[in-house]
N, CA, C and O atoms as a GROMACS GRO file, in nm:
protein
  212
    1UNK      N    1   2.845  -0.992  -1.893
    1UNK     CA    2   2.777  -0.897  -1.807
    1UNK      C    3   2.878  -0.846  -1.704
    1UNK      O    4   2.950  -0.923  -1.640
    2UNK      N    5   2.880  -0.742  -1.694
    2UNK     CA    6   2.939  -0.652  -1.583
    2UNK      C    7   2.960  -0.694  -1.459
    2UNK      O    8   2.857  -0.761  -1.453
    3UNK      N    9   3.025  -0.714  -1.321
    3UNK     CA   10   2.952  -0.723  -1.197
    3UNK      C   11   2.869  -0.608  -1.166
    3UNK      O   12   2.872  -0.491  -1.203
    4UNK      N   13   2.781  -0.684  -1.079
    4UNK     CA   14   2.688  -0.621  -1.007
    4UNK      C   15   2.555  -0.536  -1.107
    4UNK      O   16   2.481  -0.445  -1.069
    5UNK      N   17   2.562  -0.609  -1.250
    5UNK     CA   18   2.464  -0.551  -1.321
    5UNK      C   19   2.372  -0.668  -1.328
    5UNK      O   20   2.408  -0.785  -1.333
    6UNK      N   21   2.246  -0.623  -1.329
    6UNK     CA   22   2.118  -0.702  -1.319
    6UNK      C   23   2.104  -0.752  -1.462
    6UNK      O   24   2.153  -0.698  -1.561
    7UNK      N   25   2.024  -0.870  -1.460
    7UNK     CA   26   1.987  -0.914  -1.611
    7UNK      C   27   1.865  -0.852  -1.690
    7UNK      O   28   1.799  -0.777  -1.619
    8UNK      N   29   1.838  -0.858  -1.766
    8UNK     CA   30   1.786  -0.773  -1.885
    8UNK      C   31   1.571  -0.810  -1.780
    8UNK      O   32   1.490  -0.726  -1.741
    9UNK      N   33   1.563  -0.950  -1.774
    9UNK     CA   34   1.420  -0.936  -1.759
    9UNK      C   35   1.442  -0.885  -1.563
    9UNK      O   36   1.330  -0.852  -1.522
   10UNK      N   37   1.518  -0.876  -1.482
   10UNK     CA   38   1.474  -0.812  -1.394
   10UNK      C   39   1.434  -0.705  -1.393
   10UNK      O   40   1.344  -0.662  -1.322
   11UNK      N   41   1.532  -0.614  -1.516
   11UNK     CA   42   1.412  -0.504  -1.533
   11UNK      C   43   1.318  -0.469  -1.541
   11UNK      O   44   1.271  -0.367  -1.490
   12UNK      N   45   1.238  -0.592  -1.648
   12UNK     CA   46   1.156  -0.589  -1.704
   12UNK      C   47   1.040  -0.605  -1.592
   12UNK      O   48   0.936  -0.540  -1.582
   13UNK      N   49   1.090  -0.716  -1.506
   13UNK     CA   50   1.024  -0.675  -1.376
   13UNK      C   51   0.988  -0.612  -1.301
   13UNK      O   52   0.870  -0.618  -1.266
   14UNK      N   53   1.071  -0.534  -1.251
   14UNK     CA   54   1.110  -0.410  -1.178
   14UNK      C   55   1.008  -0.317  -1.237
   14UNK      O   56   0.936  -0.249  -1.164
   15UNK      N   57   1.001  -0.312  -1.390
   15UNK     CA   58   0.898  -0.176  -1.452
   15UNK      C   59   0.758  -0.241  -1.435
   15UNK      O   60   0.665  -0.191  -1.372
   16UNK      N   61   0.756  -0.348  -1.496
   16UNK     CA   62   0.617  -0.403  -1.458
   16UNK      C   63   0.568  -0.416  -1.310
   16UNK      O   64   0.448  -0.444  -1.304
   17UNK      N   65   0.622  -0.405  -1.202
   17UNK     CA   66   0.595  -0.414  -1.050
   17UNK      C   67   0.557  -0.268  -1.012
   17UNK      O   68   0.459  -0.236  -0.944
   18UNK      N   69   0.660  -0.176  -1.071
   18UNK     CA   70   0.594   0.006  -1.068
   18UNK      C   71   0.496  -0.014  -1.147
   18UNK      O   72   0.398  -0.022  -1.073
   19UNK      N   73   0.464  -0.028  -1.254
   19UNK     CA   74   0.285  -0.010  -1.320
   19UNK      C   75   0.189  -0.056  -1.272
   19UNK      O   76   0.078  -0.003  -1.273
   20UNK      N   77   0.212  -0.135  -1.236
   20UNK     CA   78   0.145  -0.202  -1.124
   20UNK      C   79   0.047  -0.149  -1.059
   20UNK      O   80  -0.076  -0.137  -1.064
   21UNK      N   81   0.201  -0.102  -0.954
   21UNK     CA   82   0.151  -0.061  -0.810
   21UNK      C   83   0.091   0.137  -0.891
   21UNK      O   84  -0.030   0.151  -0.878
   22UNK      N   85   0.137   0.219  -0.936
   22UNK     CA   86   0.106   0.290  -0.995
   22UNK      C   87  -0.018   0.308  -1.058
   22UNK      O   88  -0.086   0.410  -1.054
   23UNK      N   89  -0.053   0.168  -1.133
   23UNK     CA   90  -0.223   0.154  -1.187
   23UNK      C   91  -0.344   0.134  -1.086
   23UNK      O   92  -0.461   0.168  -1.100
   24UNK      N   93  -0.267   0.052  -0.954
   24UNK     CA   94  -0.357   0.029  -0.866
   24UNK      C   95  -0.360   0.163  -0.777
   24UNK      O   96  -0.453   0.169  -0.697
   25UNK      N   97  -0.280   0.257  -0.782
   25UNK     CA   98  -0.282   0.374  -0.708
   25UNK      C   99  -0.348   0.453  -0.756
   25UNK      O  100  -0.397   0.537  -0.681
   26UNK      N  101  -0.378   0.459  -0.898
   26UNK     CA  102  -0.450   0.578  -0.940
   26UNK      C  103  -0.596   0.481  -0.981
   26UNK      O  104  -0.696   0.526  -1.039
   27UNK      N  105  -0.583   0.378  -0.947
   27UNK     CA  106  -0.795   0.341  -0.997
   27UNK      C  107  -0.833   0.403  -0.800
   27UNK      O  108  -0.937   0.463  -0.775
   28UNK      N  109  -0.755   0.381  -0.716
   28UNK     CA  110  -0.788   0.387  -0.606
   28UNK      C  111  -0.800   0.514  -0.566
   28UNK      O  112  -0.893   0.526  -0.485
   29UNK      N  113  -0.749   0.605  -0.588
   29UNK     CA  114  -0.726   0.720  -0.602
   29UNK      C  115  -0.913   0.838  -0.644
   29UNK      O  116  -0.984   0.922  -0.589
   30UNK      N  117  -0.902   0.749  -0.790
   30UNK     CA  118  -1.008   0.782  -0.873
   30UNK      C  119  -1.111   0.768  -0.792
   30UNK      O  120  -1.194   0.858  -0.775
   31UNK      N  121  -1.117   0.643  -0.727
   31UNK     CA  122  -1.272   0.570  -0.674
   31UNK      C  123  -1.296   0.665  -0.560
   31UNK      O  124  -1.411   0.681  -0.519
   32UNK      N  125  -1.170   0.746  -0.492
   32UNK     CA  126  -1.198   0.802  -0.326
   32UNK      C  127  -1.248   0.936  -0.456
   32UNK      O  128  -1.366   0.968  -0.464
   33UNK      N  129  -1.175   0.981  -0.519
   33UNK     CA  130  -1.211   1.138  -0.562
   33UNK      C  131  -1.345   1.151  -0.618
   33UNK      O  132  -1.414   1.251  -0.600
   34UNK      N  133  -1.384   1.039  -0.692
   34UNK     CA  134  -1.511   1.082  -0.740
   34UNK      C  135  -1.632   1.046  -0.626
   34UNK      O  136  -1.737   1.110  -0.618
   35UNK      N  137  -1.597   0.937  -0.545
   35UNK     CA  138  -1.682   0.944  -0.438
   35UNK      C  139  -1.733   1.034  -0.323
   35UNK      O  140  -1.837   1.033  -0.258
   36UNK      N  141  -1.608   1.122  -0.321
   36UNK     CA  142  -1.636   1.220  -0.240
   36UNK      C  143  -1.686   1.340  -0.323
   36UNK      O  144  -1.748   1.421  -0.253
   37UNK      N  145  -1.676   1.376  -0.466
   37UNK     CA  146  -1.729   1.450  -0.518
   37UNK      C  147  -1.889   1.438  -0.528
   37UNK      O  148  -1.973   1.527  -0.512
   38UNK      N  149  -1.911   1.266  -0.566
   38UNK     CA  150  -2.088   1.241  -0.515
   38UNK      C  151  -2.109   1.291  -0.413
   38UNK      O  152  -2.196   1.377  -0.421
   39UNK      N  153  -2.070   1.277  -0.324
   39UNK     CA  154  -2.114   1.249  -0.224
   39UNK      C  155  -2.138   1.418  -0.118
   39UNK      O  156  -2.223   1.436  -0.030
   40UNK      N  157  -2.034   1.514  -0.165
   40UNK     CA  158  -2.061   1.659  -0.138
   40UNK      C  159  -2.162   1.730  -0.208
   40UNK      O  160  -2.222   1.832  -0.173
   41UNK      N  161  -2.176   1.641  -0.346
   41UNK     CA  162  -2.276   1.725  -0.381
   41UNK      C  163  -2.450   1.686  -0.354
   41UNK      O  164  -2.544   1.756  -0.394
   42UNK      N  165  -2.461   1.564  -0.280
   42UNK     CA  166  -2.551   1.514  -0.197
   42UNK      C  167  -2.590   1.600  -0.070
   42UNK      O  168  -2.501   1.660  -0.009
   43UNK      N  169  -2.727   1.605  -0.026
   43UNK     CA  170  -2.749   1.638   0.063
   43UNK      C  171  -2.849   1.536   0.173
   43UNK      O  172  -2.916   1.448   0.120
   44UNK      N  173  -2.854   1.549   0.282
   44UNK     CA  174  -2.907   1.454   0.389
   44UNK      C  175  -2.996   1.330   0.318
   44UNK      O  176  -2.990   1.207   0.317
   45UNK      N  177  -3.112   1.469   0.236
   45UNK     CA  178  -3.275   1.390   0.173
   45UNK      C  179  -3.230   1.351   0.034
   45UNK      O  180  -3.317   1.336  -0.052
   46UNK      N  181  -3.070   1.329  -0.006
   46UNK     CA  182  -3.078   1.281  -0.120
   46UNK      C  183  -3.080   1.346  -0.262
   46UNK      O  184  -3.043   1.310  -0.373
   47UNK      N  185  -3.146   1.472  -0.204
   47UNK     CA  186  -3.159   1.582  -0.334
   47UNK      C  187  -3.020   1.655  -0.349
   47UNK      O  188  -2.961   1.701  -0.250
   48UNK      N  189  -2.964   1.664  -0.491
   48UNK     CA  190  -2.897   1.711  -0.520
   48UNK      C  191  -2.912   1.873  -0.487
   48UNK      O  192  -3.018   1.935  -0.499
   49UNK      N  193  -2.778   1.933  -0.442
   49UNK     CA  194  -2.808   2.096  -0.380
   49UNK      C  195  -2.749   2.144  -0.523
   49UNK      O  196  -2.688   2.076  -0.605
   50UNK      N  197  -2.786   2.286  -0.527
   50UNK     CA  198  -2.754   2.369  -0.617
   50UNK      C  199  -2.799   2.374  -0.762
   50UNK      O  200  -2.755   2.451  -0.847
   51UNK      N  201  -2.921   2.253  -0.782
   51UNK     CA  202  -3.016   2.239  -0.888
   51UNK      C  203  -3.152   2.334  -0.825
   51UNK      O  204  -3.168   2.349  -0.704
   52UNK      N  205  -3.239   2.388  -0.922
   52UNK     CA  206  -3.333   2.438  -0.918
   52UNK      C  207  -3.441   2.354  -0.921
   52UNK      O  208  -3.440   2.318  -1.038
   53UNK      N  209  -3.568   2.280  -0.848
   53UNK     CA  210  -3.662   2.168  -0.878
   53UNK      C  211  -3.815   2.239  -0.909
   53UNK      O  212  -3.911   2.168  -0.937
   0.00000   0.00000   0.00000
């Protein structure tokens, strides 16, 4: 090995620590976007706006 070159599974680390943090960024992500999409299309009494009843 080279100096100053890393071994084969720190990589492997390194990529698995970005997917990671990457997978947990986008479920978190998801949970704020669709919640706020409920949640605009809510009104005070609960009834959905922009349906005809």
């Amino acid at each position: 090995m080279e100096p100053g070159a890393v071994p084969p599974y720190v990589d492997v680390v390194i990529y698995l620590y970005f997917a990671t943090v990457a997978t947990i960024g986008r479920y978190l992500h998801g949970r704020l976007w669709f919640g706020a999409r409920s949640a605009a299309g809510r009104s005070d009494d609960g009834s959905v706006s922009g349906q005809n009843s």
